[in-house]
C-alpha positions as CSV (number, residue, x, y, z in Angstrom):
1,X,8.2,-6.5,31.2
2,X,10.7,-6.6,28.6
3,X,10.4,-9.7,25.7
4,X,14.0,-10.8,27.4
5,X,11.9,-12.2,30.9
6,X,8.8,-13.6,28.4
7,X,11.7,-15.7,26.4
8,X,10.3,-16.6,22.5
9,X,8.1,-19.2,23.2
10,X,6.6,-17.2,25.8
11,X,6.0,-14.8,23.0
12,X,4.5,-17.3,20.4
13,X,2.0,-18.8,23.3
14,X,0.8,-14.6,23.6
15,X,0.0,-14.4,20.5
16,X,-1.7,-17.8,19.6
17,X,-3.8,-17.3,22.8
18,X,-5.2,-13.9,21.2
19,X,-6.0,-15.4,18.1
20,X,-8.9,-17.1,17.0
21,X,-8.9,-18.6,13.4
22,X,-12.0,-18.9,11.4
23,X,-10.5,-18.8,7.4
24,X,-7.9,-21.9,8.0
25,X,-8.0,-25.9,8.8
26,X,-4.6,-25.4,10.5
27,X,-3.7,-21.9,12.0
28,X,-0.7,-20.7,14.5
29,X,0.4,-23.9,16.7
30,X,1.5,-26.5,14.0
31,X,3.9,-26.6,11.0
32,X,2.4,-25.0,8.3
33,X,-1.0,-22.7,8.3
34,X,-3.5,-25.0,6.1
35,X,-6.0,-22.4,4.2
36,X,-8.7,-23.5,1.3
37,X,-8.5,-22.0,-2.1
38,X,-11.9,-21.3,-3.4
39,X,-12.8,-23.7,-7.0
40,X,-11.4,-21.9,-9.6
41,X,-9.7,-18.9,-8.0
42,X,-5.7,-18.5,-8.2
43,X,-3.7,-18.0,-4.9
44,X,-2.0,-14.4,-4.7
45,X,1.1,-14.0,-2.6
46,X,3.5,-10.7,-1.6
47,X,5.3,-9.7,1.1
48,X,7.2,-6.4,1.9
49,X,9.6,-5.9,4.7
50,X,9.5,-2.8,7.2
51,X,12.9,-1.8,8.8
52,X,13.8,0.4,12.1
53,X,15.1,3.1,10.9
54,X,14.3,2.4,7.2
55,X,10.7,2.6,6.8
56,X,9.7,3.6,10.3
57,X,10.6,5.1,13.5
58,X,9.1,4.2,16.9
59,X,9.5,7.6,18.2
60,X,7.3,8.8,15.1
61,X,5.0,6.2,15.3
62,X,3.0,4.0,18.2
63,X,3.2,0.2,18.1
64,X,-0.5,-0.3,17.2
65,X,-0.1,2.0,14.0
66,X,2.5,0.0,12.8
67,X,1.2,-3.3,13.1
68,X,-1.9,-1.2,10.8
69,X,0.3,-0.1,8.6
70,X,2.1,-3.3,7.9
71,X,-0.8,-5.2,7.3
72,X,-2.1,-2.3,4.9
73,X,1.0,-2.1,3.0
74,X,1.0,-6.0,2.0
75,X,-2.5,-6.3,1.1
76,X,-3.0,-3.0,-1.3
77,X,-1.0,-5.4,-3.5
78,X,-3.5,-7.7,-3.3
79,X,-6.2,-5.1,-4.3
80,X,-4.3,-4.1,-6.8
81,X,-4.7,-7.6,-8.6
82,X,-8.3,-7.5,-8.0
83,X,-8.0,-9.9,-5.0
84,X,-9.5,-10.8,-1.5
85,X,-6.9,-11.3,1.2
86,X,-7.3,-14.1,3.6
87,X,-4.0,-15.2,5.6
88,X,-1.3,-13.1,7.1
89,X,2.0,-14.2,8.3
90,X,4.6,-12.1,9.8
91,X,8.4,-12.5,10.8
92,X,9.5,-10.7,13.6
93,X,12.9,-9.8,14.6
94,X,13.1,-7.7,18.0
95,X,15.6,-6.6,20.4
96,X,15.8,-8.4,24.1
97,X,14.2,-4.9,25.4
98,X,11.4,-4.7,23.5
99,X,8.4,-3.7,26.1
100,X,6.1,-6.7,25.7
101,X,3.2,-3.9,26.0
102,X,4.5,-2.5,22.5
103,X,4.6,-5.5,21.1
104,X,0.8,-6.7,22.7
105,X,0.2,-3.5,20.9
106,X,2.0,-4.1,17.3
107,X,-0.3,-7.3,17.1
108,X,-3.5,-5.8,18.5
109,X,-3.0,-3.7,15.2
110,X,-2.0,-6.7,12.8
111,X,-5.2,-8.6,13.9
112,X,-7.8,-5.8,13.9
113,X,-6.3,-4.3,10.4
114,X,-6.1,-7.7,8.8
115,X,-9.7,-8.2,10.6
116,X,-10.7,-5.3,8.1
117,X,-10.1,-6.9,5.3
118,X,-11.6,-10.2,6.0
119,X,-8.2,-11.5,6.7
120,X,-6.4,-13.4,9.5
121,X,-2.8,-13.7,11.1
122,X,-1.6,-17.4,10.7
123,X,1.8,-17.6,11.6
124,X,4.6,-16.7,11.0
125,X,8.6,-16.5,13.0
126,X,10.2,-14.7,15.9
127,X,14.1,-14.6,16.1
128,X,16.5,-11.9,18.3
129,X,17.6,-8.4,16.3
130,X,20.9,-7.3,17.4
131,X,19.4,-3.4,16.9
132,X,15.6,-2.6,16.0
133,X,12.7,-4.1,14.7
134,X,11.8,-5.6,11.5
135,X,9.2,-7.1,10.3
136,X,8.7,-9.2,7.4
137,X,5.1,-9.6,6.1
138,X,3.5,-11.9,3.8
139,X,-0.2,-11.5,2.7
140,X,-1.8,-14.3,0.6
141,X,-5.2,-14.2,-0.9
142,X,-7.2,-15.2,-4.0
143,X,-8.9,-14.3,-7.3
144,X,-11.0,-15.5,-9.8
145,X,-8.8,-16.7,-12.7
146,X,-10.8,-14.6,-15.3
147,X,-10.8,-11.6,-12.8
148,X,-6.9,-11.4,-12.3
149,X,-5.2,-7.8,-13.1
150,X,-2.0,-7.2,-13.8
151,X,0.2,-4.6,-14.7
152,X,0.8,-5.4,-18.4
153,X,-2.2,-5.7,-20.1
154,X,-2.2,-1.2,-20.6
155,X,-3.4,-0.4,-24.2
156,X,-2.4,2.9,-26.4
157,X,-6.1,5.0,-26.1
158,X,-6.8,3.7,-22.2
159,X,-8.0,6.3,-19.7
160,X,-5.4,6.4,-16.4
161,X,-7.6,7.0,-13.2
162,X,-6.5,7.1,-9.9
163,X,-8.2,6.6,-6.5
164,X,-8.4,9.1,-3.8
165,X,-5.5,11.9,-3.3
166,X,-2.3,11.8,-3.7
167,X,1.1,13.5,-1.7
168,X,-0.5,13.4,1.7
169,X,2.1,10.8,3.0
170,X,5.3,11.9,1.3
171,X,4.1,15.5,3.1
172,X,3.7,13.8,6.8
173,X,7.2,12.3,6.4
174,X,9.1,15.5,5.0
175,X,7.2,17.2,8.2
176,X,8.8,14.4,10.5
177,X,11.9,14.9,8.5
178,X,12.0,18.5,9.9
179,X,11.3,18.0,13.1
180,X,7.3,19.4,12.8
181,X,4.3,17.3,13.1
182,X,2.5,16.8,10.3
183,X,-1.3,18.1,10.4
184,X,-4.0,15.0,12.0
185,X,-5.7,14.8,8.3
186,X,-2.0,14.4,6.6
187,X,0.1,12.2,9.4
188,X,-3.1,9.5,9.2
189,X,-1.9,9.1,5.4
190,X,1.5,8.0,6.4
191,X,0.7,6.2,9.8
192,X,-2.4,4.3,8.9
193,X,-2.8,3.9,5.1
194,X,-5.8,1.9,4.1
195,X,-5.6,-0.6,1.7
196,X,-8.3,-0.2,-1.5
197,X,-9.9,-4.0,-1.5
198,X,-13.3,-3.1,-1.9
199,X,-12.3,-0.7,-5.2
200,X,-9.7,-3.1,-6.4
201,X,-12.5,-6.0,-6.2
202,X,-15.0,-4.4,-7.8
203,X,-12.7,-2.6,-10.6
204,X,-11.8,-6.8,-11.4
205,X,-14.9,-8.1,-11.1
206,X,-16.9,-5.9,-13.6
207,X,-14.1,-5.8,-16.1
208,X,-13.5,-2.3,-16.2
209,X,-9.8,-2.3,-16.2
210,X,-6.8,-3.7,-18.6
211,X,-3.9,-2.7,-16.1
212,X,-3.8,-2.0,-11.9
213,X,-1.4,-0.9,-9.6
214,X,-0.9,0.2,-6.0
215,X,0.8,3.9,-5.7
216,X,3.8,2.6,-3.0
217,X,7.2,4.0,-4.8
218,X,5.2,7.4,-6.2
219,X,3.1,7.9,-9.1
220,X,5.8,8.4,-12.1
221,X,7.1,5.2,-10.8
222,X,4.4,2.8,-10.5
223,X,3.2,4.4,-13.8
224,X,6.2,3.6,-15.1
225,X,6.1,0.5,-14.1
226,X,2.8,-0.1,-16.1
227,X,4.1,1.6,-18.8
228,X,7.1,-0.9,-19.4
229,X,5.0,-3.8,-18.6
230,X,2.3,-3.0,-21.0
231,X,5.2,-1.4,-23.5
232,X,3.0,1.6,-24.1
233,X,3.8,5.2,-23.0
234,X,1.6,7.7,-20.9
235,X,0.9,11.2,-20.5
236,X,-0.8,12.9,-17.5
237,X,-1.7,16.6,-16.8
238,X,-0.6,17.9,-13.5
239,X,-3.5,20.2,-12.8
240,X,-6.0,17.1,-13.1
241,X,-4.6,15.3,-10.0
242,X,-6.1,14.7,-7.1
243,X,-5.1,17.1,-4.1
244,X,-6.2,17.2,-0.4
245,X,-7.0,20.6,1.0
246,X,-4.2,20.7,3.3
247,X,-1.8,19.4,-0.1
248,X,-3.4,22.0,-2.3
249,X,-2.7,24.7,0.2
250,X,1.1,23.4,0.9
251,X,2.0,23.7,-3.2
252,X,-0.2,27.0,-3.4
253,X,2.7,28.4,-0.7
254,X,5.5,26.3,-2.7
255,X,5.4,24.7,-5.6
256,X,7.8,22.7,-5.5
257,X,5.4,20.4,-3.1
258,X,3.9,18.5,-6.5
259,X,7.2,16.5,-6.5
260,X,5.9,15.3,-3.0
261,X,2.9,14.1,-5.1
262,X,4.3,12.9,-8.6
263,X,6.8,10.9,-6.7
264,X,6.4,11.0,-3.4
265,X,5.4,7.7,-2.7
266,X,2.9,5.9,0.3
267,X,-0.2,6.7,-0.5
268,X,-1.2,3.0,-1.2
269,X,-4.3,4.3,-3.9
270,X,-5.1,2.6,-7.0
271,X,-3.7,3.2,-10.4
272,X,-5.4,2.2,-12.8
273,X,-5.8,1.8,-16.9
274,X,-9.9,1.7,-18.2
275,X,-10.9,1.6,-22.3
276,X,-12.3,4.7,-22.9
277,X,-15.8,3.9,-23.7
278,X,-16.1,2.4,-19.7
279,X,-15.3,5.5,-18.1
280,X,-19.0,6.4,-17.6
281,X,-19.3,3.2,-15.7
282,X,-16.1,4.0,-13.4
283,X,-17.8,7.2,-11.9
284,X,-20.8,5.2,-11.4
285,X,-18.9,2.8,-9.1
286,X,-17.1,6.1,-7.6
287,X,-20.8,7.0,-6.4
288,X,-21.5,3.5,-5.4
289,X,-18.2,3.2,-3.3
290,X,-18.3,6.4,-2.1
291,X,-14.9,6.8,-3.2
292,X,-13.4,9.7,-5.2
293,X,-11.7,8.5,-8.5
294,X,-10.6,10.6,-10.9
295,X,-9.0,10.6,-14.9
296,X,-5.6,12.1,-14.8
297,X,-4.6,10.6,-18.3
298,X,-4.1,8.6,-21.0
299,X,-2.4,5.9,-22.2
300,X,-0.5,6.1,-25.4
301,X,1.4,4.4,-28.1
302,X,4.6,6.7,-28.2
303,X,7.1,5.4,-25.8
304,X,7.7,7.5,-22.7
305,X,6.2,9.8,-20.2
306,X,4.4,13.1,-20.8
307,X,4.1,15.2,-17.6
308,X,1.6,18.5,-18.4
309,X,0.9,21.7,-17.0
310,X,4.7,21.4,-14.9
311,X,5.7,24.5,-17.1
312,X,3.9,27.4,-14.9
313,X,5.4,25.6,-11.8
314,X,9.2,26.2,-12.2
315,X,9.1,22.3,-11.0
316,X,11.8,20.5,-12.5
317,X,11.8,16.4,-11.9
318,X,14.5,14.3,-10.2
319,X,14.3,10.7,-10.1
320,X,10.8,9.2,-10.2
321,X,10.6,7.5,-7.9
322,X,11.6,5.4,-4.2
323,X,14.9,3.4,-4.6
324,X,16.6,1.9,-1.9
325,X,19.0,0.8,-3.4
326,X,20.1,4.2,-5.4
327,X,19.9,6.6,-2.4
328,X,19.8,6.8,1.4
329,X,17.1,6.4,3.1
């Protein structure tokens, strides 16, 4: 069946029949969504848009994935102010001949992702596309007032860590780019990135950081994006990155591979500035987590960026990061 024959409100009845709402008063059905703000706690809101042809292709990806992925996407920004997430909404704009399986599909993987993080689909829009998908997702959630992280508060003398590896997702897409298929361990990087809550929670709660990011446009960009807000500079050494084995052996055959991983983009890990007498306490929670975290860095008063160790590489950097409004896609 094609979405044409089930008609929007057919569409709308689908999905509020498959949802069951526990974190709202009000959920899908009436005006508004009605969700409670915990005593004290400030209400975080971002949303992102993914675009046919833009950020995704359906013969690259399956429906399910990319209901995943959209969910993922929105709430690492949460995480990355030390939140909780706890309502999703999404806009939809499809073409008459959308299979309706696909779509059953694209919100089996909204629910179930934002299911993993404790949060809940509560409306949102349909409308007709005259060519593709979009979808245009909003993720609120919440966070102590005294626990909120932002991007500006970096100081000169902070350590710059970063969670898990990086490049794996910028490599899956220069495969599908190709024509190849990217390796199982690299393609789940791009397809289904997962979103750091539990690190970003805990990082907020115990105080450990001063600035937080998510790594979406690449890692010289986001850090740069610290590194104006907080108006300090930064340098990082190459060699101390984090790699997975199938990145470490695609830049030991060409190096030219690390710009996939300074500025790649995708990988949805955490970014993050610590004082330098907590760092002890950072690979503590590394071991509690069970999540690799690693220094790659420093934070500086001198205005700029430092890249090290690039020299043996032969690499020389473009731009630093995603732009979609500098480039095509």
């Amino acid at each position: 069946m094609k979405l044409a024959e089930l008609g929007e409100f057919g569409l709308i009845e689908r999905i509020r029949q498959a949802d069951v709402t526990s974190v709202a008063r009000v959920g899908i059905g009436d005006d508004c969504a009605a969700v409670e703000v915990p005593a004290g706690e400030l209400l975080l809101t971002s949303s992102d848009l993914l675009l046919e042809g833009v950020h995704f292709r359906t013969d690259w990806t399956d429906y399910y994935s990319l209901g995943c992925k959209a969910v993922a996407v929105n709430v690492s920004d949460v995480a990355a102010m030390g939140g909780t997430p706890q309502a999703i909404f999404l806009g939809l704009a499809a073409p008459p001949d959308t299979p309706v399986l696909g779509l059953d599909k694209l919100f089996a993987g909204i629910r179930e992702e934002a299911g993993r993080y404790g949060a809940e689909l509560l409306g949102g829009d349909t409308c007709r596309s005259a060519g593709g998908l979009t979808l245009a997702i909003t993720v609120q959630g919440h966070v102590p007032l005294k626990e909120l992280v932002q991007r500006s508060g970096a100081q000169a003398g902070d350590r710059l860590w970063v969670s898990g590896s990086l490049g794996d997702s910028a490599l899956a897409l220069s495969c599908l780019q190709r024509g190849e298929q990217p390796s199982p361990e690299v393609a789940v990087r791009h397809h289904r990135p997962q979103a750091r809550v539990a690190l970003g929670r805990a990082l907020a709660e115990r105080g450990l950081v001063r600035a937080m990011i998510d790594i979406s446009d690449g890692l010289l960009a986001d850090l740069g994006h610290i590194r104006r807000a907080s108006g300090v500079g930064a340098e990082i050494e190459v060699t101390h990155i984090p790699l997975s084995k199938a990145m470490r052996c695609h830049v030991a055959e060409c190096p030219d591979a690390l710009e996939l991983v300074l500025r790649g983009g995708e990988d949805y890990e955490l970014l993050f500035c610590v004082p330098p007498e907590r760092g002890g306490e950072v690979g503590q929670l590394a071991e509690q987590l069970g999540v690799q975290l690693t220094e790659i860095g420093s934070m500086c008063s001198e205005p700029g960026l430092k890249v090290k160790g690039l020299e043996s590489t032969g690499l020389v950097l473009g731009a630093v990061g995603y732009d979609h409004f500098s480039r095509e896609p």
